[in-house]
SERO-969833 format. One line per field, with one value per residue: residue number from 1; residue in one letter; x, y, z of N, C-alpha, C, O in turn. Coordinates in nm, 4 decimals, m for minus. Example, Ala and Ser with C-alpha at 12.3 -4.5 7.8 and 13.67 -1.06 7.14 Angstrom:
BEGIN
drenfi	c(1/2) $
tiza	c(A/S) $
npx	c(1.3190/1.2850) $
npy	c(m0.5690/m0.2250) $
npz	c(0.7800/0.7080) $
capx	c(1.2300/1.3670) $
capy	c(m0.4500/m0.1060) $
capz	c(0.7800/0.7140) $
cpx	c(1.3200/1.2900) $
cpy	c(m0.3300/0.0030) $
cpz	c(0.7800/0.7870) $
opx	c(1.4236/1.3409) $
opy	c(m0.3319/0.1138) $
opz	c(0.8465/0.8039) $
END
This chain:
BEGIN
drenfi	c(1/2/3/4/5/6/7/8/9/10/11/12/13/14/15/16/17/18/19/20/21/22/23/24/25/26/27/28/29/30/31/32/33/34/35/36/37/38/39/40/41/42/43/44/45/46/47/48/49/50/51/52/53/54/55/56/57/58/59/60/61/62/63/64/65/66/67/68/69/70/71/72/73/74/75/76/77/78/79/80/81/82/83/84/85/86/87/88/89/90/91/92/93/94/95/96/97/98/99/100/101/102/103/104/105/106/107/108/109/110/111/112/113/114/115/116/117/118/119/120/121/122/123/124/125/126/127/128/129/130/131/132/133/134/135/136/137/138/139/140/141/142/143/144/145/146/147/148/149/150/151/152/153/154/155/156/157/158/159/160/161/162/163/164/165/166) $
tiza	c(X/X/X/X/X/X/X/X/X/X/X/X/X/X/X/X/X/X/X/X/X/X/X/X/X/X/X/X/X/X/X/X/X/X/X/X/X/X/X/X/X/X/X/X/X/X/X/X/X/X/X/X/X/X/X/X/X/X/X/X/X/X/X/X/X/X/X/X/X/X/X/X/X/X/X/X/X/X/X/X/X/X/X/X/X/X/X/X/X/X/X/X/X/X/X/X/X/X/X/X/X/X/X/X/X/X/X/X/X/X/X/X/X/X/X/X/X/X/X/X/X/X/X/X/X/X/X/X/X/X/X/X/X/X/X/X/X/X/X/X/X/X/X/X/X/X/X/X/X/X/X/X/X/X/X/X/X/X/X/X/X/X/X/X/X/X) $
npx	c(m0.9492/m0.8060/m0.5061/m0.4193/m0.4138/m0.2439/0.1241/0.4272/0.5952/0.7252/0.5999/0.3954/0.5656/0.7740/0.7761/0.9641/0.9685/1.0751/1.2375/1.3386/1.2608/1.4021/1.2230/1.2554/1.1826/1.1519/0.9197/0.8354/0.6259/0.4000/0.2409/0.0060/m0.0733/m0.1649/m0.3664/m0.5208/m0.6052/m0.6925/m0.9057/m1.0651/m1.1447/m1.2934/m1.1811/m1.2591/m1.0362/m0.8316/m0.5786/m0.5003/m0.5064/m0.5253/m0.3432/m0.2884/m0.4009/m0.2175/0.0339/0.0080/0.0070/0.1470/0.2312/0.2947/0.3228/0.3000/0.0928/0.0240/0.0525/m0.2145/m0.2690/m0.3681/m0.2951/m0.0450/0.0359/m0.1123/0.1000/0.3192/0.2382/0.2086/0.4343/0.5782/0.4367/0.5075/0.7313/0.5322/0.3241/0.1974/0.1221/m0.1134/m0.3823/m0.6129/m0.6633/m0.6025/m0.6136/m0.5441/m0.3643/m0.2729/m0.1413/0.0180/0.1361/0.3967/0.5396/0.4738/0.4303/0.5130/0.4759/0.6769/0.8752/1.0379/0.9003/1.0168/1.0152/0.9693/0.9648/0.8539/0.8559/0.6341/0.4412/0.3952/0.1509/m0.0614/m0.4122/m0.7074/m0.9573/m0.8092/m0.6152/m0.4492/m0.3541/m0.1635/m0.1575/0.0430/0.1828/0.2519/0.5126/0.5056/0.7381/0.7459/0.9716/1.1248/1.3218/1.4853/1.5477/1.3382/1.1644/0.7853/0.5365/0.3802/0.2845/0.0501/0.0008/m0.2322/m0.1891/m0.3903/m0.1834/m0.1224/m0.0105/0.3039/0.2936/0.0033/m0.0656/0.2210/0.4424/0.5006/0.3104/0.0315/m0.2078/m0.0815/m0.0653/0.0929) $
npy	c(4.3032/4.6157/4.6274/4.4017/4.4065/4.5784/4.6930/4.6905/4.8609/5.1567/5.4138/5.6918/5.8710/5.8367/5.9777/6.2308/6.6022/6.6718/6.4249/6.2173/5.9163/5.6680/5.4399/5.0335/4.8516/4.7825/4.7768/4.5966/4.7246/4.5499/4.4238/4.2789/4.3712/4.6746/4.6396/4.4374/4.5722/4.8427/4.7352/4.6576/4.8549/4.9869/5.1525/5.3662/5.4847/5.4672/5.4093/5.2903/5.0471/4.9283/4.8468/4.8251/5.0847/5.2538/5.1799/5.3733/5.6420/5.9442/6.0177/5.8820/5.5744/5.3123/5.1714/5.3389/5.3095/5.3492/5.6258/5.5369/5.3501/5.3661/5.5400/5.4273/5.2113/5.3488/5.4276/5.1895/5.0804/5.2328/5.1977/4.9748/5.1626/5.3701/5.3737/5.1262/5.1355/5.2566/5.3899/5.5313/5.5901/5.9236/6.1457/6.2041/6.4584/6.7073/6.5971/6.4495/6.3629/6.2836/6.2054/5.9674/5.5893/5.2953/4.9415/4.7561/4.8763/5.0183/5.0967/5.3428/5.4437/5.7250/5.8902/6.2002/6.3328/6.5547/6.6967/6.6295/6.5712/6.6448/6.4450/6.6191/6.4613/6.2736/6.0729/5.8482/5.8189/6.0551/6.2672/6.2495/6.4021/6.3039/6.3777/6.2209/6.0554/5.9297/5.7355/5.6344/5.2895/5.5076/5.7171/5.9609/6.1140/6.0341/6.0359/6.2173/6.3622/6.4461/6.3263/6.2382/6.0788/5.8644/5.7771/5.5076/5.5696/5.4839/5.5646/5.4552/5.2464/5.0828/4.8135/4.8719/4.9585/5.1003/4.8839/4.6822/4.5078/4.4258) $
npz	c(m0.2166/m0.2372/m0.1531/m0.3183/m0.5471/m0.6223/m0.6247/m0.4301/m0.3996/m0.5139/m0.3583/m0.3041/m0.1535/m0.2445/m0.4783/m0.6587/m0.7381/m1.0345/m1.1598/m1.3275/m1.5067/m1.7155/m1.8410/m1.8103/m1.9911/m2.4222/m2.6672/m2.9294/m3.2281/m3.3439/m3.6658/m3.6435/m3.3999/m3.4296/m3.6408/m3.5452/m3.2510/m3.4218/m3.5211/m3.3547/m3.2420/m3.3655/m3.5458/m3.8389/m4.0226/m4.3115/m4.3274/m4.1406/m4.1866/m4.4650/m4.6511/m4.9464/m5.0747/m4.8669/m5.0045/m5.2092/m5.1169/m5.1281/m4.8642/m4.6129/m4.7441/m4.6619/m4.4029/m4.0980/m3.7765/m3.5534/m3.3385/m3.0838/m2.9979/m2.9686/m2.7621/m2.5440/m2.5150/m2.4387/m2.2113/m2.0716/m2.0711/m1.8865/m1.6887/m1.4920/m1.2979/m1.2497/m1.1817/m1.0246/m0.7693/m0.8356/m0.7025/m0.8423/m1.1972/m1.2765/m1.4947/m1.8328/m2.0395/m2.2468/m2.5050/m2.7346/m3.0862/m3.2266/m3.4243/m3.6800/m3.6387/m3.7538/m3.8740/m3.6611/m3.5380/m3.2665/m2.9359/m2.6976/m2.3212/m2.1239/m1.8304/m1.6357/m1.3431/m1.2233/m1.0852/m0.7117/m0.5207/m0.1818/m0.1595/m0.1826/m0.0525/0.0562/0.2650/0.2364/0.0004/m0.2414/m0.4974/m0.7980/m1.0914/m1.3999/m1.6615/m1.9628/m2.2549/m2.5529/m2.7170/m3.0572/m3.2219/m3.3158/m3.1954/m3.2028/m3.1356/m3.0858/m2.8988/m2.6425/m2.3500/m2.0503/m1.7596/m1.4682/m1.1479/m0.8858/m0.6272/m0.3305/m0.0670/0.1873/0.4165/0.4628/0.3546/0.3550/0.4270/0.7258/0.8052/0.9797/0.8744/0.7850/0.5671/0.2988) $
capx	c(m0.8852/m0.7125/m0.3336/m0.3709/m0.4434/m0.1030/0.2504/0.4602/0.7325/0.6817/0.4386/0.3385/0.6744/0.8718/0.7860/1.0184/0.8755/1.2285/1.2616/1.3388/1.3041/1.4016/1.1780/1.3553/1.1789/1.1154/0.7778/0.8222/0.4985/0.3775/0.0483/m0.1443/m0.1292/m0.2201/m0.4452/m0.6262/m0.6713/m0.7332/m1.0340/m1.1307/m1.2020/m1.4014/m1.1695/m1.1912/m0.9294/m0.8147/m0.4492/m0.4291/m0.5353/m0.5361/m0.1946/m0.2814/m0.4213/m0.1272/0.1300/m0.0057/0.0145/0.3041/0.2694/0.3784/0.4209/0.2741/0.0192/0.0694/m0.0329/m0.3278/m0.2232/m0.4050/m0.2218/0.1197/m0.0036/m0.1330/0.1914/0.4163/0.2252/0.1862/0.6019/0.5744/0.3590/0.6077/0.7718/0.4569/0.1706/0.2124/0.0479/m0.2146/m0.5192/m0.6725/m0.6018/m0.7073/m0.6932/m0.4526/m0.3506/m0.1243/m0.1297/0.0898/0.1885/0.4849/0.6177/0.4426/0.5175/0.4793/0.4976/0.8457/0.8893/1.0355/0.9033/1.0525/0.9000/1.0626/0.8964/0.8934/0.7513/0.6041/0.4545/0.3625/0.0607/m0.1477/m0.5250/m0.7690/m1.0030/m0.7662/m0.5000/m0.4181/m0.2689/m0.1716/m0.1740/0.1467/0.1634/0.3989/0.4824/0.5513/0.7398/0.7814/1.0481/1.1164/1.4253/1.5801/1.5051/1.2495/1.0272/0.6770/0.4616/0.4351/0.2208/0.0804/m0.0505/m0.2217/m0.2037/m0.3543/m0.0748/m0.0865/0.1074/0.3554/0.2297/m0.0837/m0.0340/0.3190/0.4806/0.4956/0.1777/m0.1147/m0.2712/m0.0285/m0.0800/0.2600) $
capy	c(4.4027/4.6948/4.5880/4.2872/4.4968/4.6717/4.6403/4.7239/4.9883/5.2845/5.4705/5.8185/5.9630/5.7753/6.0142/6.3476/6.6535/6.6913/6.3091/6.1096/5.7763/5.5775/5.2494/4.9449/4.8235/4.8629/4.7166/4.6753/4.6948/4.4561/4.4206/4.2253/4.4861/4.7820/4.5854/4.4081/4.6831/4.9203/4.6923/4.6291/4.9443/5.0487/5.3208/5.3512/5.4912/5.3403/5.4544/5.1954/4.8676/4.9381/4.8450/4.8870/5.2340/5.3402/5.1896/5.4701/5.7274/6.0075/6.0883/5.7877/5.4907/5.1926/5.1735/5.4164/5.2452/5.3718/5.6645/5.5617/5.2251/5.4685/5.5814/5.2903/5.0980/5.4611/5.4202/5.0559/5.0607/5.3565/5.1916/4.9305/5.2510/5.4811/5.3104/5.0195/5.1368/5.3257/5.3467/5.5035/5.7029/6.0933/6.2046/6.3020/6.5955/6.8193/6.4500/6.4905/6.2108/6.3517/6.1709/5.8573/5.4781/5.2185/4.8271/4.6731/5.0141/4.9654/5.2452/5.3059/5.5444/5.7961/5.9775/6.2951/6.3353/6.6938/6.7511/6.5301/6.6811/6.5568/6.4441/6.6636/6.4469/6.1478/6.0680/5.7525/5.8484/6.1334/6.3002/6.2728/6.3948/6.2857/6.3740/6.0672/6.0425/5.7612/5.7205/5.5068/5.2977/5.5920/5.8375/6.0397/6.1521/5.9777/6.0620/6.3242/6.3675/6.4278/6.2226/6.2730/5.9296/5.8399/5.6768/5.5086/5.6546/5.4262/5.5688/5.3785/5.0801/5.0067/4.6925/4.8776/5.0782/4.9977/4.8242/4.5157/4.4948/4.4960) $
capz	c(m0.1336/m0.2888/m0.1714/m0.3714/m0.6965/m0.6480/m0.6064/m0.2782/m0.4223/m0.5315/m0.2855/m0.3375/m0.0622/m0.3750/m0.6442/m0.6038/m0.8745/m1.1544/m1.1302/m1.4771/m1.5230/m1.8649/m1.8328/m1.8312/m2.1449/m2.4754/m2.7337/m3.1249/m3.2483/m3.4371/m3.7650/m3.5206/m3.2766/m3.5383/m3.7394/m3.4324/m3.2116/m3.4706/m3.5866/m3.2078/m3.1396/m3.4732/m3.6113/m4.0127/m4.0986/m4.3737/m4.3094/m4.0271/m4.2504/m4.6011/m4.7149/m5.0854/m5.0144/m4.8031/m5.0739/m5.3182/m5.0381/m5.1127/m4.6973/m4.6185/m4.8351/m4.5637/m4.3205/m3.9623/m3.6620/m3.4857/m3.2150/m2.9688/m2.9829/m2.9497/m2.6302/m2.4582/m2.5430/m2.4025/m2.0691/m2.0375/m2.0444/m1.8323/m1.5470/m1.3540/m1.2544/m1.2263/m1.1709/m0.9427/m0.6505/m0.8542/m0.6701/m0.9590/m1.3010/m1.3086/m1.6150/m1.9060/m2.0540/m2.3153/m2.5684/m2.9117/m3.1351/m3.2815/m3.5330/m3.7282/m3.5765/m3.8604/m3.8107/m3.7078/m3.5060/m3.1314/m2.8625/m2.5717/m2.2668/m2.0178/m1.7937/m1.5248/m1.2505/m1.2399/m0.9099/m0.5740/m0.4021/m0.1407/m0.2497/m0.0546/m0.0001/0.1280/0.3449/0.2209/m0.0840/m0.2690/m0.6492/m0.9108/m1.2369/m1.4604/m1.8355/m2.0433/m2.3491/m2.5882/m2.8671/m3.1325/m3.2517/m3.3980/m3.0376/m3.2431/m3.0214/m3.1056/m2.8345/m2.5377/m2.2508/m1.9261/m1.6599/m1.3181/m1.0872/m0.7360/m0.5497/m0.2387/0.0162/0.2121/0.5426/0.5068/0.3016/0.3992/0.5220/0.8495/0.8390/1.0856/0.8124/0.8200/0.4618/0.2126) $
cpx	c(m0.7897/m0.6009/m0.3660/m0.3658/m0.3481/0.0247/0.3011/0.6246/0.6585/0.5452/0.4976/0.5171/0.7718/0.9195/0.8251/1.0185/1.0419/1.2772/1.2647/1.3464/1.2818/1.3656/1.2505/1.3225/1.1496/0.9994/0.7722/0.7341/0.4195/0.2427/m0.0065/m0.1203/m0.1984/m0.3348/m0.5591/m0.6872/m0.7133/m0.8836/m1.1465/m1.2017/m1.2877/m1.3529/m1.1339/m1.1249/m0.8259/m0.6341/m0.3997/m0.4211/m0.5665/m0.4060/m0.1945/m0.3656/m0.3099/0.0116/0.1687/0.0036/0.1711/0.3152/0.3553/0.4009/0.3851/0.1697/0.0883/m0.0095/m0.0863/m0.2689/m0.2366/m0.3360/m0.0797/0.0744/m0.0419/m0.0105/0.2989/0.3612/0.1918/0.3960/0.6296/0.5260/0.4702/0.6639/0.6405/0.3203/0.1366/0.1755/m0.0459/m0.3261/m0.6364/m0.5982/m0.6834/m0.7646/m0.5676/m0.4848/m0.2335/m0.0983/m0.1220/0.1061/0.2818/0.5441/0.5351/0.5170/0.4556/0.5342/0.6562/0.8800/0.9396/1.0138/0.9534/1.0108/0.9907/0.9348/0.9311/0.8538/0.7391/0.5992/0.4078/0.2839/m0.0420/m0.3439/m0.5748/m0.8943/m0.9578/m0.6466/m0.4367/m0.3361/m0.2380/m0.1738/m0.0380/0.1167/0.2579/0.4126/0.6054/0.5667/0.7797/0.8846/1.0873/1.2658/1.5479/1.6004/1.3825/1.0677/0.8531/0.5453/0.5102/0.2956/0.1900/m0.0321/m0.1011/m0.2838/m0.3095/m0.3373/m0.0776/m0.0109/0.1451/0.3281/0.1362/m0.0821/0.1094/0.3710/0.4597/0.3984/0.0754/m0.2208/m0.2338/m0.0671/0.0628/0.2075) $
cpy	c(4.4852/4.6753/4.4860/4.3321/4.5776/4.6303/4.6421/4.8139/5.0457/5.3814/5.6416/5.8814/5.9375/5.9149/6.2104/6.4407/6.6764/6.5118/6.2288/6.0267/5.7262/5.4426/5.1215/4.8604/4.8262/4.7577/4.7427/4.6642/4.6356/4.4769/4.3841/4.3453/4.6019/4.6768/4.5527/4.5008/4.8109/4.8700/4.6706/4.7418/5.0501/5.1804/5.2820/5.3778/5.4210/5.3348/5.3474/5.0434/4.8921/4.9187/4.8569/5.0542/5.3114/5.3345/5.2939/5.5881/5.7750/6.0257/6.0132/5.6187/5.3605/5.2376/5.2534/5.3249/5.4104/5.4705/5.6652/5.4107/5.2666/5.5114/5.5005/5.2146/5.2049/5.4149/5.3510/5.0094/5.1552/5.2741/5.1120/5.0375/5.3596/5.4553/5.1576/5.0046/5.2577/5.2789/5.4420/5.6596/5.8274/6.1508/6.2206/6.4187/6.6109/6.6576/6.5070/6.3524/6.2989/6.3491/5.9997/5.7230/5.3835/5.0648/4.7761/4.8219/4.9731/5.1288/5.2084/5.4279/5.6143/5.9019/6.1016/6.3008/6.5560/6.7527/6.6332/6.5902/6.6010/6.5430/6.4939/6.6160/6.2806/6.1647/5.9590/5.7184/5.9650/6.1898/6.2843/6.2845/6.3815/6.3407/6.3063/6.1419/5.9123/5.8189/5.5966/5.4505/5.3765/5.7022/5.9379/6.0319/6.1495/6.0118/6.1119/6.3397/6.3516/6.3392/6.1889/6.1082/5.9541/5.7688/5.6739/5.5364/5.5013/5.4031/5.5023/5.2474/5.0077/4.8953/4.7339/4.9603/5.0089/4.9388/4.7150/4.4769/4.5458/4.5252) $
cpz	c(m0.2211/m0.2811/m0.2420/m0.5128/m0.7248/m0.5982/m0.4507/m0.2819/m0.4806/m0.4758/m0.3323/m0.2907/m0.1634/m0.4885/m0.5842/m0.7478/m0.9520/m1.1550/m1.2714/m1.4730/m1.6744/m1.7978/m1.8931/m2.0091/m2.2132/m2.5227/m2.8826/m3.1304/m3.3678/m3.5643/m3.6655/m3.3708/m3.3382/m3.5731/m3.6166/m3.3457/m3.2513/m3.4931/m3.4245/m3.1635/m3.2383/m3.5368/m3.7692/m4.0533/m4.1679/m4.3697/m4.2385/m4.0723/m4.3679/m4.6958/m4.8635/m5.0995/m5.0085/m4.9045/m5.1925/m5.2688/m5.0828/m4.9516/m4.6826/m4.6025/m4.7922/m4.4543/m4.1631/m3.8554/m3.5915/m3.3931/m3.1313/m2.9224/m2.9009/m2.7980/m2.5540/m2.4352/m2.4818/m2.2401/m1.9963/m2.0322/m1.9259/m1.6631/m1.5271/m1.3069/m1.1765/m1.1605/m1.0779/m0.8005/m0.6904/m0.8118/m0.7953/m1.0819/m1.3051/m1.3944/m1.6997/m1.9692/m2.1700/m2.4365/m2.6683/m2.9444/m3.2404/m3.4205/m3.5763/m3.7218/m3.7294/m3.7744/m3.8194/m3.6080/m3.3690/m3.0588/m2.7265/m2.4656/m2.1660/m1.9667/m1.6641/m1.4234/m1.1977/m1.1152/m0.8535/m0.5209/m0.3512/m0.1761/m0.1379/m0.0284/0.0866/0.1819/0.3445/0.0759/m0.1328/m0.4797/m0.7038/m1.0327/m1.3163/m1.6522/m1.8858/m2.1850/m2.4202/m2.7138/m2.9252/m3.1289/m3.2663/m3.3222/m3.1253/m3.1542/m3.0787/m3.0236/m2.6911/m2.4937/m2.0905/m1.8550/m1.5198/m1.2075/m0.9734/m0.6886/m0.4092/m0.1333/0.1340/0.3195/0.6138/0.4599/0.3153/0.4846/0.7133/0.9094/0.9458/1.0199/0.7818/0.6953/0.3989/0.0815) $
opx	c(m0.6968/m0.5421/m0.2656/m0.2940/m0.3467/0.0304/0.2285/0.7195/0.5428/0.4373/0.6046/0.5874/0.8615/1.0235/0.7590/1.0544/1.1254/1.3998/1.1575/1.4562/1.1779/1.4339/1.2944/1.3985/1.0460/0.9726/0.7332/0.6912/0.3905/0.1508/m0.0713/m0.1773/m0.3075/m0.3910/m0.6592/m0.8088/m0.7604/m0.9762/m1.2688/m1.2909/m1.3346/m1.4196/m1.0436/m1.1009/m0.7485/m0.5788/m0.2855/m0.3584/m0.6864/m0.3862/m0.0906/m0.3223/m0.2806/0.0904/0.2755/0.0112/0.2739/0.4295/0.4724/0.4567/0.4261/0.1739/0.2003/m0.1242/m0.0346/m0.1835/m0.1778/m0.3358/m0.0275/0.1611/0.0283/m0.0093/0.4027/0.4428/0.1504/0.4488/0.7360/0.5774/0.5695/0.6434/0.6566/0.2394/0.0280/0.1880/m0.0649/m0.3786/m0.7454/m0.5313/m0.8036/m0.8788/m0.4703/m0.5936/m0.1309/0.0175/m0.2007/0.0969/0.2319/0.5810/0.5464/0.6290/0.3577/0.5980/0.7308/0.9545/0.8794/1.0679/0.9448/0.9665/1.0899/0.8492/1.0360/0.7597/0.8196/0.6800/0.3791/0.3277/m0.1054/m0.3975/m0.5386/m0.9703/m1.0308/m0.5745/m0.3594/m0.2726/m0.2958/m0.1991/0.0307/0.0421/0.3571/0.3247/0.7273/0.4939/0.8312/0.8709/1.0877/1.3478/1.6649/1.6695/1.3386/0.9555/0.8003/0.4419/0.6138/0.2004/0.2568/m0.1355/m0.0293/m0.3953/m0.3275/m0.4173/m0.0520/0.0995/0.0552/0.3222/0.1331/m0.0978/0.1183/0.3427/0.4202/0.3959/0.0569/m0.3279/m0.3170/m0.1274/0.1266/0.2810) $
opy	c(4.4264/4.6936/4.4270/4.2669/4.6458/4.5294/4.6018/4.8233/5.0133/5.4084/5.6837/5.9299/6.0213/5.9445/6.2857/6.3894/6.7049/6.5059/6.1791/5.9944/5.7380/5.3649/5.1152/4.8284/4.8892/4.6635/4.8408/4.5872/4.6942/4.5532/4.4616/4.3611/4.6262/4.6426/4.6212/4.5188/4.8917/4.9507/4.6719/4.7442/5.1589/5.2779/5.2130/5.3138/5.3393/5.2372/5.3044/4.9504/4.8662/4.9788/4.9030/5.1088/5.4022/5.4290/5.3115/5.6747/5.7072/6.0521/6.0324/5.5531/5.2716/5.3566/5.2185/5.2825/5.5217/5.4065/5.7400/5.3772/5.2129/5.4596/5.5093/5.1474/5.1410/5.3715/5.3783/4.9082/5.1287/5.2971/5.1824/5.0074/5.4146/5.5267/5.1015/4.9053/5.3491/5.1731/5.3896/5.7614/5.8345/6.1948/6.2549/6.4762/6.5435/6.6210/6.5905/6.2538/6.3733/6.4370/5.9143/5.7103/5.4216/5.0565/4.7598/4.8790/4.8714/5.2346/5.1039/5.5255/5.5524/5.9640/6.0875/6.2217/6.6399/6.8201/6.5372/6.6848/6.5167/6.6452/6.4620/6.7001/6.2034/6.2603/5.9414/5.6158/6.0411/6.1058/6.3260/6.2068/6.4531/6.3329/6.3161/6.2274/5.8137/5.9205/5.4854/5.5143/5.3450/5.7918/6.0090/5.9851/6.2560/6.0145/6.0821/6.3339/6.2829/6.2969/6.1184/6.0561/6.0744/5.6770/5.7748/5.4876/5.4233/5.2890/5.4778/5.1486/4.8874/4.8883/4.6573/5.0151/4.8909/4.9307/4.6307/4.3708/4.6482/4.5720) $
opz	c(m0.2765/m0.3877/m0.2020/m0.5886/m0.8273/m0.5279/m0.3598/m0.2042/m0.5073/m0.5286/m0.3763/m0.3794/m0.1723/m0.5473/m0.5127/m0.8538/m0.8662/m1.1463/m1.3059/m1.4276/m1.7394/m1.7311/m2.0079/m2.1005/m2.1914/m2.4481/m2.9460/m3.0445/m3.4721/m3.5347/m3.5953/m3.2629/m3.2864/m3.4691/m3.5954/m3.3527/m3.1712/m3.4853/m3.4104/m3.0787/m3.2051/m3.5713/m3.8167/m4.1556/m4.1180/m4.4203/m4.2548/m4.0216/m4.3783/m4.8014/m4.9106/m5.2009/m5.0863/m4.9087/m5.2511/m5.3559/m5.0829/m4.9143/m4.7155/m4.5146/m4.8669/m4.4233/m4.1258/m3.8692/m3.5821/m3.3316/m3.0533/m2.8039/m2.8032/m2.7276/m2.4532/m2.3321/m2.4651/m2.1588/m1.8837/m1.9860/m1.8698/m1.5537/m1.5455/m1.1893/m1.0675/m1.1012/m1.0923/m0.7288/m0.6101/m0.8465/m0.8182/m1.0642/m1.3307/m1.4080/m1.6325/m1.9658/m2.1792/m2.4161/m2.7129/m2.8713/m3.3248/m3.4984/m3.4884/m3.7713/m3.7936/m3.6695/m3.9160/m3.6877/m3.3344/m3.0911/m2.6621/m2.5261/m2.1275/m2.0297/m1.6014/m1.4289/m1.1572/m1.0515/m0.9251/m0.4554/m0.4147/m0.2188/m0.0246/0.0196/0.1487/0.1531/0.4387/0.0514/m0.0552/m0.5661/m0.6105/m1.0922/m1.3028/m1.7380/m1.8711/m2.2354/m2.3674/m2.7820/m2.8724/m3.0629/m3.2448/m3.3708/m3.0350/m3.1347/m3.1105/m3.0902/m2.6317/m2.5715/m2.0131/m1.9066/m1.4488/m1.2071/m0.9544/m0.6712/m0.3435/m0.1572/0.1657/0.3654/0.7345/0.5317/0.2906/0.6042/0.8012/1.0196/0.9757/1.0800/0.7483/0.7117/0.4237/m0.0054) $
END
């Protein structure tokens, strides 16, 4: 059953469009996260696992984690706030990686909420889009992007909705 696959805060009437939230927490990122899910997911670049390679590199000097790692890990801090009564993901959009994360790196995620609009072909939830950013230790803005949800609406899945589902 779909309520059991989601939370029971944050419904759609929640998310108001100029709305900031700094997520409560942050994610250093570790070799075995670079290294493993770089190799998991078949990308060569040798930038991401070549540490004698990257030590001869003037760019810079050590291995970069993976950016698609940087982004997964921005809107996986991002969801308890955003995503917790996602009935499903839309699509992204407008995706930078700003500044190079290396291992030992902590990111942390903030996001907006853009607009609130209802989905036209449901009445049971509606659309938000939000644009997520992540930064590192040092606030240097690492990654930026946007984000279009669909969030249950409170009306129908709420504790006091005629669906008797929380």
């Amino acid at each position: 059953m779909l309520s059991t696959l989601t939370a029971s805060s944050k419904y759609f009437e929640d998310f108001t469009p100029g709305e900031v939230y700094r997520h409560a927490r942050g994610k250093t990122v570790t070799e075995m996260d670079n290294v493993m899910i770089t190799n998991m997911v078949m990308n060569t670049a040798e930038g991401h696992f070549n540490e004698h390679l990257m030590k001869g590199s003037e760019i810079f000097g050590q291995r970069v984690v993976f950016g698609g790692i940087n982004i997964s890990m921005v809107i996986g801090l991002a969801a308890q706030d955003t995503a917790a009564n996602a009935v499903a993901e839309l699509g992204m959009d407008k995706i930078r990686l700003r500044h190079p994360v290396v291992h030992g790196d902590t990111l942390y995620a903030y996001s907006e909420v853009l607009s609130a609009e209802a989905a036209a072909d449901r009445d049971d939830a509606g659309v938000v889009t939000f644009r997520h950013w992540g930064v590192n230790q040092d606030d240097r803005l690492v990654f930026q992007g946007e984000r279009r949800v669909l969030i249950k609406r409170r009306s129908h899945w709420g504790e006091s909705s005629h669906w008797g589902e929380k």
